[in-house]
Backbone of each chain as ProteinMPNN parsed JSONL, in Angstrom:
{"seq_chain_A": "XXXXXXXXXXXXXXXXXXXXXXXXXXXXXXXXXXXXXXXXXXXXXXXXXXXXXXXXXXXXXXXXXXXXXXXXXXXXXXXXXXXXXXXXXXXXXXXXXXXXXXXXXXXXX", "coords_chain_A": {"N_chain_A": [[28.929, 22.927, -4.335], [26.877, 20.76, -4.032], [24.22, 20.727, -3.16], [22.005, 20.198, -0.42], [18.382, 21.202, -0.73], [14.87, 21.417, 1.004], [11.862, 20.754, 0.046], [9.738, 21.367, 1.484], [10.157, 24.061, 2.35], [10.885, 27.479, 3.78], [8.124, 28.545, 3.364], [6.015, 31.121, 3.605], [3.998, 31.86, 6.5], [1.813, 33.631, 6.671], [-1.115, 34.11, 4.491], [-0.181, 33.995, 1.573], [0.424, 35.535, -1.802], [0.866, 33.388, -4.355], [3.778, 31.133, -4.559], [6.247, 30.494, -7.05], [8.797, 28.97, -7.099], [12.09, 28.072, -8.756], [13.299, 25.491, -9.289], [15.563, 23.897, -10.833], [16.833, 24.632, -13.927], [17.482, 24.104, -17.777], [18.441, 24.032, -20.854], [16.758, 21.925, -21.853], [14.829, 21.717, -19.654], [12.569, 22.791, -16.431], [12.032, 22.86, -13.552], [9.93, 23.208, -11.593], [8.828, 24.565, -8.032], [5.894, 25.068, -6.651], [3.769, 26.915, -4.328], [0.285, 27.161, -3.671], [-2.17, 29.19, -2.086], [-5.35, 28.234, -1.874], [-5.12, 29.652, -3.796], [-6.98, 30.297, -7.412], [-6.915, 29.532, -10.643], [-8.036, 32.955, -12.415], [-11.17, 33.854, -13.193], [-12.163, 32.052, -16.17], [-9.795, 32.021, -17.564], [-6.999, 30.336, -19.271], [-4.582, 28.0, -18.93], [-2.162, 27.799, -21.597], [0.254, 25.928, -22.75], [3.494, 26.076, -24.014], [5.264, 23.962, -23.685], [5.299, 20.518, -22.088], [3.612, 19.481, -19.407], [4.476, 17.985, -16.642], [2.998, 16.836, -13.547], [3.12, 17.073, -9.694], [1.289, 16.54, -7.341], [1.64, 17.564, -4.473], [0.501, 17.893, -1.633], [-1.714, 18.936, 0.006], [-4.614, 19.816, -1.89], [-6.152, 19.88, -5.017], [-8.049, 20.933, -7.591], [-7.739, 20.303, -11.016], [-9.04, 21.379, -14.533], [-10.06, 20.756, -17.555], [-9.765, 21.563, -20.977], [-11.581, 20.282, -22.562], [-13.518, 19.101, -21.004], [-13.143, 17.817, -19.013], [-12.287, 17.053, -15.486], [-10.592, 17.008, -12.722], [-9.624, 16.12, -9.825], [-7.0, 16.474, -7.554], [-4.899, 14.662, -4.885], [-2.245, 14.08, -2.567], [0.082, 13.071, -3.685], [-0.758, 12.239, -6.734], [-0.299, 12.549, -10.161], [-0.176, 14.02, -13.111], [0.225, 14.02, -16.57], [0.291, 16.69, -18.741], [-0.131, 17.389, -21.981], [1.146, 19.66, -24.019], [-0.078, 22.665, -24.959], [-2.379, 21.424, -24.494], [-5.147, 23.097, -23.43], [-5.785, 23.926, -19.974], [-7.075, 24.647, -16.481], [-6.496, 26.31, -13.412], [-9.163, 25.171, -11.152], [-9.425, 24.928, -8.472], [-7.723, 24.89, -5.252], [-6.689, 23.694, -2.206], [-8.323, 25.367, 0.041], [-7.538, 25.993, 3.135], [-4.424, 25.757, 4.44], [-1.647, 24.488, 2.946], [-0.557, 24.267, -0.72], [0.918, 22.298, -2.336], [2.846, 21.864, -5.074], [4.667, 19.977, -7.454], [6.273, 20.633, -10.603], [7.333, 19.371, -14.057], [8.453, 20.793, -16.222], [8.85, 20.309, -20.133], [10.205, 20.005, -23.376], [9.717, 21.474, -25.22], [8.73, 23.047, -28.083]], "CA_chain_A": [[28.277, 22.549, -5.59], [26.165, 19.66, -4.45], [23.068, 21.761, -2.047], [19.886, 19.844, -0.284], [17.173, 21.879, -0.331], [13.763, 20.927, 1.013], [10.631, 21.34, -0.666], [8.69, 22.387, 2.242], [10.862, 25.145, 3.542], [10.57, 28.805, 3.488], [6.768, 28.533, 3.433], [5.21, 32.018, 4.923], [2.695, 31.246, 7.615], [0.314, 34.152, 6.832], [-1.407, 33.989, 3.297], [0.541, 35.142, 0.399], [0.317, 35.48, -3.191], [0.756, 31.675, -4.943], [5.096, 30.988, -4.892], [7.051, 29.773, -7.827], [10.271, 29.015, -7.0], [12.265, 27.765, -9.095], [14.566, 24.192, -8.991], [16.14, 23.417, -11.98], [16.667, 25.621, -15.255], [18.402, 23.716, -17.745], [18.459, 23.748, -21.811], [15.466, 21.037, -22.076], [13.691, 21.219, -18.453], [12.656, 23.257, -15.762], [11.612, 21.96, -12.517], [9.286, 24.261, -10.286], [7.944, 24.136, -6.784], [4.419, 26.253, -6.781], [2.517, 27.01, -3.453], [-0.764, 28.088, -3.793], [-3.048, 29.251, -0.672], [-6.448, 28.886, -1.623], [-5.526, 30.284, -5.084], [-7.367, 29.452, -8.399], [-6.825, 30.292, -12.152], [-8.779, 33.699, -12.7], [-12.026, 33.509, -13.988], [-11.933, 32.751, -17.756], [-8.218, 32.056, -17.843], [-6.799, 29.07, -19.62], [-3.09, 27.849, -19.55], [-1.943, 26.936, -23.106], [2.019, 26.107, -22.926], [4.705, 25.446, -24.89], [5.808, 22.734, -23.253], [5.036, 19.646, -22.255], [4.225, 19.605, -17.812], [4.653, 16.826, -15.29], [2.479, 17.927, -12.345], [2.851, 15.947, -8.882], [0.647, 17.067, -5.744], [3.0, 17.334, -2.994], [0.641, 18.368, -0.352], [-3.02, 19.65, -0.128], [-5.683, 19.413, -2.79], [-6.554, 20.819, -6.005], [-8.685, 20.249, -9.445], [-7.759, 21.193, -12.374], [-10.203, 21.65, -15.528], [-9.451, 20.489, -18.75], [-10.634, 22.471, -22.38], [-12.087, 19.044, -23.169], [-14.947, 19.365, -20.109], [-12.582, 16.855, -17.778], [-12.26, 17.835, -14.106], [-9.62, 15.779, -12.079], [-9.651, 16.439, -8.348], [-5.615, 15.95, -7.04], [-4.638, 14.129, -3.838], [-1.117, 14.006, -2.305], [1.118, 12.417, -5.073], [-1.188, 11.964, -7.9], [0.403, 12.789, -10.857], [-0.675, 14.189, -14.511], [0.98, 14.677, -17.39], [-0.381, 17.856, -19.5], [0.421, 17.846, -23.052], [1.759, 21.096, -24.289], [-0.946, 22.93, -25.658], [-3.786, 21.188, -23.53], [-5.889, 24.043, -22.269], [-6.497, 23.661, -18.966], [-6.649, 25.792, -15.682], [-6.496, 25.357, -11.943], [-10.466, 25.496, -10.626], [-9.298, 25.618, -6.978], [-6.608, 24.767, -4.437], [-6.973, 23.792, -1.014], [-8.591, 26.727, 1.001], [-6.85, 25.877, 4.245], [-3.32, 25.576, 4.735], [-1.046, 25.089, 1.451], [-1.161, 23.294, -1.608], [2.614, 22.522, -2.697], [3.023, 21.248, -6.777], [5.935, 19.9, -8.302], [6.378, 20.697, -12.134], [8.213, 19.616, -14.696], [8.105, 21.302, -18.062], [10.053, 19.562, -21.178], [9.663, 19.23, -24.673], [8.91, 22.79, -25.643], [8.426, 23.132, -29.422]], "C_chain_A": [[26.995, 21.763, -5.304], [25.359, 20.572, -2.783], [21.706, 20.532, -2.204], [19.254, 21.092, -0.247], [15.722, 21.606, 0.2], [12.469, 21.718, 0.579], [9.575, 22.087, 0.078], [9.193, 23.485, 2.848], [10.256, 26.692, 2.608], [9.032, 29.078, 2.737], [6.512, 29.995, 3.97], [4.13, 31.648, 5.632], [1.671, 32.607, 7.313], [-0.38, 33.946, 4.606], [-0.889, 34.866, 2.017], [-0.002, 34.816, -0.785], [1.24, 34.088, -3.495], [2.958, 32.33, -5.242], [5.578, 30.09, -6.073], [8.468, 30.017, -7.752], [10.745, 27.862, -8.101], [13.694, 26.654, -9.325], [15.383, 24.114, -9.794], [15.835, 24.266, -13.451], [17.728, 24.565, -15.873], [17.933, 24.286, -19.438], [16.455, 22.924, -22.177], [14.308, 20.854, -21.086], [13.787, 22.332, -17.611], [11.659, 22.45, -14.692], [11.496, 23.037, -11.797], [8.514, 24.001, -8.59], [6.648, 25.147, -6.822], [3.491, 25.994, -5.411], [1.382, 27.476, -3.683], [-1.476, 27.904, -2.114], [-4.329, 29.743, -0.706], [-6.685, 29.209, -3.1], [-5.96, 29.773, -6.489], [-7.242, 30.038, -9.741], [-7.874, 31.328, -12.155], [-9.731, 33.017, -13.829], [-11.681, 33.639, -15.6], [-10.766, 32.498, -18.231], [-7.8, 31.148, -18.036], [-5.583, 28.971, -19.798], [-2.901, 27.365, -20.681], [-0.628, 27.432, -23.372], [2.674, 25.337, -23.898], [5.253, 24.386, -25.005], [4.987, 21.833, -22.571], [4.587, 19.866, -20.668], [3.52, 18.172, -17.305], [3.951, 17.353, -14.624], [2.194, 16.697, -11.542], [2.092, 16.483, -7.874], [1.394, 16.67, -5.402], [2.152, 17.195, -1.951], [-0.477, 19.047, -0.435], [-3.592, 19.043, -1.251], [-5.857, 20.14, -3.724], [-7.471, 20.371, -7.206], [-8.555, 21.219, -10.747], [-8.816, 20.515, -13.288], [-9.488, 21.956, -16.66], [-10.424, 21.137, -20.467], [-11.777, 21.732, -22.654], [-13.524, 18.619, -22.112], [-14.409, 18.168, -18.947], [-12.146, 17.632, -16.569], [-11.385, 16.644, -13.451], [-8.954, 16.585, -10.6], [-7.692, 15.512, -7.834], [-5.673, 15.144, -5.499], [-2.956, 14.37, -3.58], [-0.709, 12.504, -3.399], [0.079, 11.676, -6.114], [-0.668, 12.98, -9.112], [-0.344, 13.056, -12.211], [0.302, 14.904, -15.541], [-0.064, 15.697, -18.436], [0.26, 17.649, -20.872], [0.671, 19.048, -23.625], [0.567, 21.353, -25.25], [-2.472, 22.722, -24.95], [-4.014, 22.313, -22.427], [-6.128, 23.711, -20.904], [-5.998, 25.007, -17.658], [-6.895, 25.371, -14.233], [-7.691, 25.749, -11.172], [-10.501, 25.727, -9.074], [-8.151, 24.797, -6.498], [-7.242, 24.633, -2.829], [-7.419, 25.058, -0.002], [-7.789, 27.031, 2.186], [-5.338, 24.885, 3.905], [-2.6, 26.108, 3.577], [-1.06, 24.167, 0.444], [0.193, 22.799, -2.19], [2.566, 21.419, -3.848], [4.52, 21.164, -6.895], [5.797, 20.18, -9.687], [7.314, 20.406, -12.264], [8.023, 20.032, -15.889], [9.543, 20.797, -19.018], [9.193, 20.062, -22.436], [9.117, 20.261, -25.08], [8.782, 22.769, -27.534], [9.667, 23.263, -29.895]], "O_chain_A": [[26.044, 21.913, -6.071], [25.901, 20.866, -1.717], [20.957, 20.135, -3.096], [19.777, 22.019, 0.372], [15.147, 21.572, -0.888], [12.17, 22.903, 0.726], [8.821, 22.982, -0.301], [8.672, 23.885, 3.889], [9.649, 26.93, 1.564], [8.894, 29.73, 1.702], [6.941, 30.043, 5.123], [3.284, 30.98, 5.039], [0.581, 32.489, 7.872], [0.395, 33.599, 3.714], [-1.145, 36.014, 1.653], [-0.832, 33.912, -0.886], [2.249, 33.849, -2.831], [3.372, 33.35, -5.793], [5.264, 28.901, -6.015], [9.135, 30.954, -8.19], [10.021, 26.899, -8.351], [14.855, 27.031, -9.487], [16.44, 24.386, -9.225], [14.709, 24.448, -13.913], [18.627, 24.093, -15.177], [16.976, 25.059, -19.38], [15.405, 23.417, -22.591], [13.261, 20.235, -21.277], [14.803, 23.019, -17.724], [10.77, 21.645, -14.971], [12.409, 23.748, -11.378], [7.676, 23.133, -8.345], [6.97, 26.27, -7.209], [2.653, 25.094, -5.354], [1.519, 28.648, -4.032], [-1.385, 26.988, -1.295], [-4.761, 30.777, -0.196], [-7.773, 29.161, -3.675], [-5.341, 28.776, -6.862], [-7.548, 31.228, -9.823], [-8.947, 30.791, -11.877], [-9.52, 32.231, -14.753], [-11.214, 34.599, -16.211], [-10.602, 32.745, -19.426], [-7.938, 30.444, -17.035], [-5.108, 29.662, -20.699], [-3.531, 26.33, -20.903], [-0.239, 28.498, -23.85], [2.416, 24.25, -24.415], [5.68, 23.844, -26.024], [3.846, 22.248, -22.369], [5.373, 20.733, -20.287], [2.461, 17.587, -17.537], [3.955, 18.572, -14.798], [1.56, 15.706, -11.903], [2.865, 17.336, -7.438], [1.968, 15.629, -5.724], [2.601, 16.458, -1.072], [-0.293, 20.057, -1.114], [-3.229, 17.932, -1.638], [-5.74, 21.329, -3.428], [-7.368, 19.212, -7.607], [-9.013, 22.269, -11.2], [-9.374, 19.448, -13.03], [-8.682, 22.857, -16.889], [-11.615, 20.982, -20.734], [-12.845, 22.269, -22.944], [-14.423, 17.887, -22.526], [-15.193, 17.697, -18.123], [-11.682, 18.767, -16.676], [-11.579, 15.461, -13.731], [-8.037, 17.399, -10.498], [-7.403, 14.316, -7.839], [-6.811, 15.124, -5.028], [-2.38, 14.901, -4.529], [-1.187, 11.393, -3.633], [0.202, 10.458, -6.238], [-0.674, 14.192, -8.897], [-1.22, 12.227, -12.455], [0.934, 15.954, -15.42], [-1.16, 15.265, -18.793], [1.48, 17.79, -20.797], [-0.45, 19.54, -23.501], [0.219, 20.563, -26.128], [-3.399, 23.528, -24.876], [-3.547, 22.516, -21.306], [-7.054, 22.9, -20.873], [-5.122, 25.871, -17.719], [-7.398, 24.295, -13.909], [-7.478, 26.698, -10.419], [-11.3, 26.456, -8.486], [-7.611, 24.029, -7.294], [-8.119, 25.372, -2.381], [-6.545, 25.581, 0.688], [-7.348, 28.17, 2.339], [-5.211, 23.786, 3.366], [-2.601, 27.256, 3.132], [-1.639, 23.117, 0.722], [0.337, 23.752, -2.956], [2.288, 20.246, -3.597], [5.364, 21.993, -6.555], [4.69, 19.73, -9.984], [8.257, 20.626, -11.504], [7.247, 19.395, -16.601], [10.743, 20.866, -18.755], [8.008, 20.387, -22.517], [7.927, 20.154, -25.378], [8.831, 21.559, -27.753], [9.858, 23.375, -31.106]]}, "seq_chain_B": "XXXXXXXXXXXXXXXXXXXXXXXXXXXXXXXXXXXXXXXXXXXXXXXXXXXXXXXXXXXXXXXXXXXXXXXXXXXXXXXXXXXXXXXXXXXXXXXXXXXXXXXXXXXXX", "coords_chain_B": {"N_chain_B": [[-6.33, 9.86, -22.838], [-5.233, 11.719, -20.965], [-4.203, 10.324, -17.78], [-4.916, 10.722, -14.062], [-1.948, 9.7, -11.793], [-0.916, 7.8, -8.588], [1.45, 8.736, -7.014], [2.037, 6.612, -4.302], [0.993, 4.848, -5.202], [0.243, 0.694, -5.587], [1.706, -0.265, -3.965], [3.804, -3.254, -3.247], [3.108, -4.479, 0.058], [4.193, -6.84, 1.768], [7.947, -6.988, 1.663], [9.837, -6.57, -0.955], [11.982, -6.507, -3.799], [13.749, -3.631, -4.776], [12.247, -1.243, -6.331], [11.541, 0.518, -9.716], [9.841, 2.525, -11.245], [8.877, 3.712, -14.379], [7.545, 7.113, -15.333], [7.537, 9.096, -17.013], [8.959, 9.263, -20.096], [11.015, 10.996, -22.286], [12.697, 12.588, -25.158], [14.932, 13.415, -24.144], [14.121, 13.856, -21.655], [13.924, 11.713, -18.367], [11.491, 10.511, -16.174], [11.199, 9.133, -13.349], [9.719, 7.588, -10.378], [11.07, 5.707, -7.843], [11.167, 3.135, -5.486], [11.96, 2.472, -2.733], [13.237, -0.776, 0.119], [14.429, -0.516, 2.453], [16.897, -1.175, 1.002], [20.098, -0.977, 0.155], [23.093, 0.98, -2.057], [25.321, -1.697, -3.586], [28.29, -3.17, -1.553], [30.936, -1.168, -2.347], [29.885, -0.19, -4.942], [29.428, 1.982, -7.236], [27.572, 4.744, -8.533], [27.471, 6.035, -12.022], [26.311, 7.972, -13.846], [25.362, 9.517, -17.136], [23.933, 10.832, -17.012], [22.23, 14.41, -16.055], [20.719, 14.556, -12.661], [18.164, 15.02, -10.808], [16.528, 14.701, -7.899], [14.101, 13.679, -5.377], [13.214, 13.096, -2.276], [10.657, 11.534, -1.129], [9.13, 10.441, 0.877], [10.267, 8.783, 3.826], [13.171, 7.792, 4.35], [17.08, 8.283, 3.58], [20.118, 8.166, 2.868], [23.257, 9.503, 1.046], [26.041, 8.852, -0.612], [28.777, 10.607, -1.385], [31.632, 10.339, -4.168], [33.325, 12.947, -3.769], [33.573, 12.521, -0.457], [31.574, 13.3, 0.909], [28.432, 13.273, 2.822], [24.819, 12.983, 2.809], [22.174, 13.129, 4.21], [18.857, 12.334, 3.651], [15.84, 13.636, 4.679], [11.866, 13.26, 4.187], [10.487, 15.804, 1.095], [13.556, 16.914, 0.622], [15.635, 17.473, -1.976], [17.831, 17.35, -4.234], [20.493, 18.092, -6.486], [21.969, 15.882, -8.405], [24.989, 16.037, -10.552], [25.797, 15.258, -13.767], [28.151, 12.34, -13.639], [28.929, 13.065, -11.509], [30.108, 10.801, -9.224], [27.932, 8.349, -7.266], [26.461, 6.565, -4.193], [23.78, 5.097, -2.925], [23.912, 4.516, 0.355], [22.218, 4.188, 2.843], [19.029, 3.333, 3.068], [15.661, 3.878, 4.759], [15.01, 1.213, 7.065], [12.495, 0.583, 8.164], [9.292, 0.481, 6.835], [8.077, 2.116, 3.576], [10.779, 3.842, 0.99], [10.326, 6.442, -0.73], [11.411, 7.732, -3.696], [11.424, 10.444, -6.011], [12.64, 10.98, -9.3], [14.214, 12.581, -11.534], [15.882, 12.969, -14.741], [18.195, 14.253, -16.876], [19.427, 16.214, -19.756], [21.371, 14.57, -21.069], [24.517, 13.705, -22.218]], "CA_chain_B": [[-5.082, 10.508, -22.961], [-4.98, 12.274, -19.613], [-4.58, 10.153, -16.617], [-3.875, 10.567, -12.543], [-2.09, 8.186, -11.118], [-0.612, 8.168, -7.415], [2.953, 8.071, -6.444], [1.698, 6.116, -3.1], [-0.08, 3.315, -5.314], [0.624, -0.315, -6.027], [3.661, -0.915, -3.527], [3.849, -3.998, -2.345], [3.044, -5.567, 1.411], [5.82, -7.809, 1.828], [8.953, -6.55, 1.3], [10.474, -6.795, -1.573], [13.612, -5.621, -4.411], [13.683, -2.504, -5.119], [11.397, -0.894, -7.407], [11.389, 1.028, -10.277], [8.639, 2.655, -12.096], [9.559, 5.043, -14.844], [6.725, 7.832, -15.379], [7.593, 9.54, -18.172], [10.177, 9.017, -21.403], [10.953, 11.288, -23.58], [14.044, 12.565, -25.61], [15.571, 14.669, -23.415], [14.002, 13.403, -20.029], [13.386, 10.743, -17.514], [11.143, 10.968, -14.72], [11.085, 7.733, -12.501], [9.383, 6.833, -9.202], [11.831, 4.4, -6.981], [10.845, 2.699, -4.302], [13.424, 1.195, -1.542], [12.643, -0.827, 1.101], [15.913, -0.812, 3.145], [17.959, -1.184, 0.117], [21.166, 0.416, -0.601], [23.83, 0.286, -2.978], [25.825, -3.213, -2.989], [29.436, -2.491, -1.164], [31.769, -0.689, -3.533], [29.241, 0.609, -6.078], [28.8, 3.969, -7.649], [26.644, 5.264, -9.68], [28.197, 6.796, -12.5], [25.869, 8.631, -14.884], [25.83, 10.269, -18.653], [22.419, 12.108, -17.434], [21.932, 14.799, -14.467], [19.604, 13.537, -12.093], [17.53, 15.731, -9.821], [16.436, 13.62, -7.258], [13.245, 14.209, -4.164], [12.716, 12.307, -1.526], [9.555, 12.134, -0.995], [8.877, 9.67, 1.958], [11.095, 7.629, 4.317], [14.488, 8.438, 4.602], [17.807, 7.415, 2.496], [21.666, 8.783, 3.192], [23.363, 9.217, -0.15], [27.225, 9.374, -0.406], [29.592, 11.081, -3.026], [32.845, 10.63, -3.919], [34.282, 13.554, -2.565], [33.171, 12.241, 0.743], [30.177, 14.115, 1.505], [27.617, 12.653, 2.878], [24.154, 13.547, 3.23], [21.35, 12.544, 4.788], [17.254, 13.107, 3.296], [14.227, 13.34, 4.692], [10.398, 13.857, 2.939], [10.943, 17.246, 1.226], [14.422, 16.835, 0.78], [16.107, 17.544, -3.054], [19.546, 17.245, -4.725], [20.79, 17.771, -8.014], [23.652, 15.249, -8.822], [25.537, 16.582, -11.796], [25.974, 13.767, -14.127], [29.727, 11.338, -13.97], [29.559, 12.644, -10.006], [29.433, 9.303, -8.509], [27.187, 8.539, -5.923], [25.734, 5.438, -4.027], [22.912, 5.316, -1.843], [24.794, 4.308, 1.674], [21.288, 3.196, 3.078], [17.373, 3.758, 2.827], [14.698, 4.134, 5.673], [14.998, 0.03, 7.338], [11.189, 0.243, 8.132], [8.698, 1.151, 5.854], [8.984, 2.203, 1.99], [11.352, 5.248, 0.852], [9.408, 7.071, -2.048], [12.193, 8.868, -4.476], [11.305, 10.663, -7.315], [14.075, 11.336, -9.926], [14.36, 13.683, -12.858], [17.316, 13.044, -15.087], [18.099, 15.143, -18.072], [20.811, 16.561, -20.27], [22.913, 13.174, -21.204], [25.429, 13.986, -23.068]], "C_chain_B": [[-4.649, 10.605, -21.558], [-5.106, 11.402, -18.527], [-3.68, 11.135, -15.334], [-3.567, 9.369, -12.764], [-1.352, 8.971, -9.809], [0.736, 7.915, -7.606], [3.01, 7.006, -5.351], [1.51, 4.99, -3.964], [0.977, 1.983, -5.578], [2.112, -0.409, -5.807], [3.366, -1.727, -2.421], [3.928, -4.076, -0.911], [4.533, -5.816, 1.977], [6.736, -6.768, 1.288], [9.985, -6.825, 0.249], [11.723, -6.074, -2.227], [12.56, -4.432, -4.285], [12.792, -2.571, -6.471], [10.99, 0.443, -8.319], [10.473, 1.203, -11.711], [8.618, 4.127, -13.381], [7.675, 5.858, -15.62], [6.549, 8.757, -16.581], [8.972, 9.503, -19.002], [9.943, 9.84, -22.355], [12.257, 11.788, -24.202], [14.846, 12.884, -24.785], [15.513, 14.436, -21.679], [13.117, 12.276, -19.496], [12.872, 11.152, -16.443], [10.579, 9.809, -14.491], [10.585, 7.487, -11.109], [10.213, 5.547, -8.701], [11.586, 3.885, -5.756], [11.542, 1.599, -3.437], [12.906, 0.807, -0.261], [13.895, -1.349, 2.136], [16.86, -1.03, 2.014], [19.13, -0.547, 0.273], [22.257, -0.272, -1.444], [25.021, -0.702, -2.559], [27.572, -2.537, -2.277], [30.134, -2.057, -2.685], [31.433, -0.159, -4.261], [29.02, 1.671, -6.143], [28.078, 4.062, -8.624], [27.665, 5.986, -10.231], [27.401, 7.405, -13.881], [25.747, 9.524, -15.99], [24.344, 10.913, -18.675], [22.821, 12.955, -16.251], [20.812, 13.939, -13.672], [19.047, 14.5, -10.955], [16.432, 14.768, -9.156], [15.168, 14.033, -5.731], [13.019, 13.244, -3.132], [11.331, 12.796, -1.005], [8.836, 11.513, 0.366], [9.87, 8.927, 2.499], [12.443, 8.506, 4.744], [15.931, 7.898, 4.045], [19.351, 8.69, 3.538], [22.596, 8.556, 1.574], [24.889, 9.775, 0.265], [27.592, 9.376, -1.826], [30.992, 11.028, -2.66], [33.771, 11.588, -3.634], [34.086, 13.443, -1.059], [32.206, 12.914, 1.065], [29.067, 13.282, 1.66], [26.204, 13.042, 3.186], [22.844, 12.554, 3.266], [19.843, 13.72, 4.556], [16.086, 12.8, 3.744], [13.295, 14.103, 3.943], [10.801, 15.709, 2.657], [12.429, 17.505, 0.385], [14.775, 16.621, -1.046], [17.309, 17.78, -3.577], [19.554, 17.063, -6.247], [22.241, 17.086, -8.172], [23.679, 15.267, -10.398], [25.848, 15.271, -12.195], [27.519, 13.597, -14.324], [29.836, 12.019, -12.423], [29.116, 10.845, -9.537], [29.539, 9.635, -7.336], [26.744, 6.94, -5.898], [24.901, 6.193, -2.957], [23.527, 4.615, -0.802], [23.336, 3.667, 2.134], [19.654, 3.925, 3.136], [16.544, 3.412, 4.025], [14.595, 2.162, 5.843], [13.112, -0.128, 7.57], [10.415, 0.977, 7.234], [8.898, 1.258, 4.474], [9.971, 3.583, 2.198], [11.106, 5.144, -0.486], [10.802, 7.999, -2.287], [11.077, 9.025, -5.768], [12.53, 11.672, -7.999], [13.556, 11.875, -11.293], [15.749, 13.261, -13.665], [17.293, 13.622, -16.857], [19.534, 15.83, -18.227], [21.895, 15.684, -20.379], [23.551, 14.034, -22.108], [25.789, 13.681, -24.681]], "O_chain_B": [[-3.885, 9.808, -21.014], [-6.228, 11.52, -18.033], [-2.646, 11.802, -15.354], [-4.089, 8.419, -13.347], [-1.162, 10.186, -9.751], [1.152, 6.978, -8.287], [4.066, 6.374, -5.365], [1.912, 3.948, -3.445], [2.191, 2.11, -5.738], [3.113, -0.526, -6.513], [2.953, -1.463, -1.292], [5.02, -3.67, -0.513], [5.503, -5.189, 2.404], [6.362, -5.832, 0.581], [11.038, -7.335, 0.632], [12.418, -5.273, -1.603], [11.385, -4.268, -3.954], [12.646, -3.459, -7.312], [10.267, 1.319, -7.844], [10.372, 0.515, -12.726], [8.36, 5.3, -13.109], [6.858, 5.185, -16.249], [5.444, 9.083, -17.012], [10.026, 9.742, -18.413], [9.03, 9.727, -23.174], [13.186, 11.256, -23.594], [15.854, 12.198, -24.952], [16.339, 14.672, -20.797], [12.01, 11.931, -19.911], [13.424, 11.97, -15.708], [9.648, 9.366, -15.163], [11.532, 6.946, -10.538], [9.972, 4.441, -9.186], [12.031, 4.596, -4.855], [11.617, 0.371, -3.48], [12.284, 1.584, 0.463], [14.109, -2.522, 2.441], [17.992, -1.031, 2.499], [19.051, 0.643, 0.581], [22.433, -1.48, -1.6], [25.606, -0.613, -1.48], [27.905, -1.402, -2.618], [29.885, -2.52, -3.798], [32.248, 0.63, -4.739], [28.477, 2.372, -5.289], [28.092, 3.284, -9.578], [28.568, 6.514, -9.581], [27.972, 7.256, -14.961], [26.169, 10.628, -15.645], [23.703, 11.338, -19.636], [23.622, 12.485, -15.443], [20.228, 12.919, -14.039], [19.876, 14.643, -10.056], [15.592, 14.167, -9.826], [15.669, 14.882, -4.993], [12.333, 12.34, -3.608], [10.959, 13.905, -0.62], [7.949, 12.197, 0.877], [10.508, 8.286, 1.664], [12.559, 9.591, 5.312], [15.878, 6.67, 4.098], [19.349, 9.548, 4.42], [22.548, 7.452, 1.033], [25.118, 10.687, 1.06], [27.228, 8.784, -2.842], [31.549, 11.363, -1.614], [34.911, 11.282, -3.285], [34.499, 14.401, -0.406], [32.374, 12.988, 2.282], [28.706, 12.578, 0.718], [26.303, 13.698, 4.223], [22.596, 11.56, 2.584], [19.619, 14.889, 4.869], [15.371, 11.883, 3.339], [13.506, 15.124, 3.288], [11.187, 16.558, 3.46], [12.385, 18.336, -0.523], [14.219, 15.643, -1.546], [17.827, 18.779, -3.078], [18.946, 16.286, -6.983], [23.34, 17.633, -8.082], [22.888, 14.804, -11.219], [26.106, 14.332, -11.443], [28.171, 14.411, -14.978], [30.854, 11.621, -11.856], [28.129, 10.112, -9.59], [30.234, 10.349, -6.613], [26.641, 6.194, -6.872], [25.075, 7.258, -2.365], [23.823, 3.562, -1.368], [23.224, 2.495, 1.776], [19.468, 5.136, 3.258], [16.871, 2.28, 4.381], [14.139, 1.607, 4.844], [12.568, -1.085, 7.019], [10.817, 2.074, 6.844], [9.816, 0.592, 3.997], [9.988, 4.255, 3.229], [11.431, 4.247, -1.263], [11.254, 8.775, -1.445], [10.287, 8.236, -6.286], [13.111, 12.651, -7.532], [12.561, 11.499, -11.913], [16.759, 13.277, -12.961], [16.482, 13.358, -17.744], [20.429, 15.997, -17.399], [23.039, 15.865, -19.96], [23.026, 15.002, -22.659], [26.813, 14.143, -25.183]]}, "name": "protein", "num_of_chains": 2, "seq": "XXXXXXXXXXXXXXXXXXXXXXXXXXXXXXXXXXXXXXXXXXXXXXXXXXXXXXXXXXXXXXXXXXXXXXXXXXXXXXXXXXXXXXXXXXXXXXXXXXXXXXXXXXXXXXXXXXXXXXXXXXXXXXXXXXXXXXXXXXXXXXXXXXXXXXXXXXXXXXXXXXXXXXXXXXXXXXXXXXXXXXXXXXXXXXXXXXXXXXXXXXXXXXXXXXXXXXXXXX"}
């Protein structure tokens, strides 16, 4: 019943398409791990969710870009909460190596 | 509206209690930053919780025991979902340095 898992495992070492695995499914929450390598929201492309998201840098670098003309460059464990609905999209990801996100999404409508 | 903040920031020098910093509140879910600096739980104690608790270690190192005897031992990376009313104590936390958790808890009852 009761499983560690670690967050950095089962990484591929050559460059893949961005991983969402997924931690926790429940009723009110889901809890994702997301690699990206390099990868950035398609041009033009704006997330606008349902829910509410937690977002922690684990591990590399990224900036996301907010509807509102805000730009917020990540570090290892800086943290943002997204309000559900707040446009925003991911302008880039660490080029080299990997970029490893925690999510949590709550509070869907 | 929107800030970062760090998981790394504003942890004391000196060594002090334990420290908890809760990150987000809302109906349904807690998400808390804990920070131990050799701590663990006092002899005899369990945790006995009316939430789940998905749990990361994110720095340091901790050993967490459950009452069916299992014991396990986390380093950075390292994630567990304790179902809520298992009781658990933390047995002991990384003696040098901090140990960075971050905890999820959701679905009380």
């Amino acid at each position: 019943m009761l499983s560690v898992e670690n967050l950095f495992a089962d990484i591929p070492r050559v460059r893949p398409e961005e991983i969402i695995t997924q931690i926790v499914r429940a009723d009110d929450i889901r809890i994702e791990r997301i690699v990206s390598f390099g990868q950035a929201s398609p041009p033009g492309f704006w997330y606008d969710q349902e829910t509410n998201e937690w977002v922690l840098l684990v591990k590399g670098s990224a900036t996301l870009c907010f509807s509102d003309g805000r730009e917020i460059d990540l570090v290892p464990g800086d943290h943002v909460l997204i309000p559900r609905h707040l446009r925003h999209r991911v302008e880039r990801t660490a080029p080299e190596g990997e970029t490893v996100w925690l999510a949590v999404h709550y509070g869907g409508a």
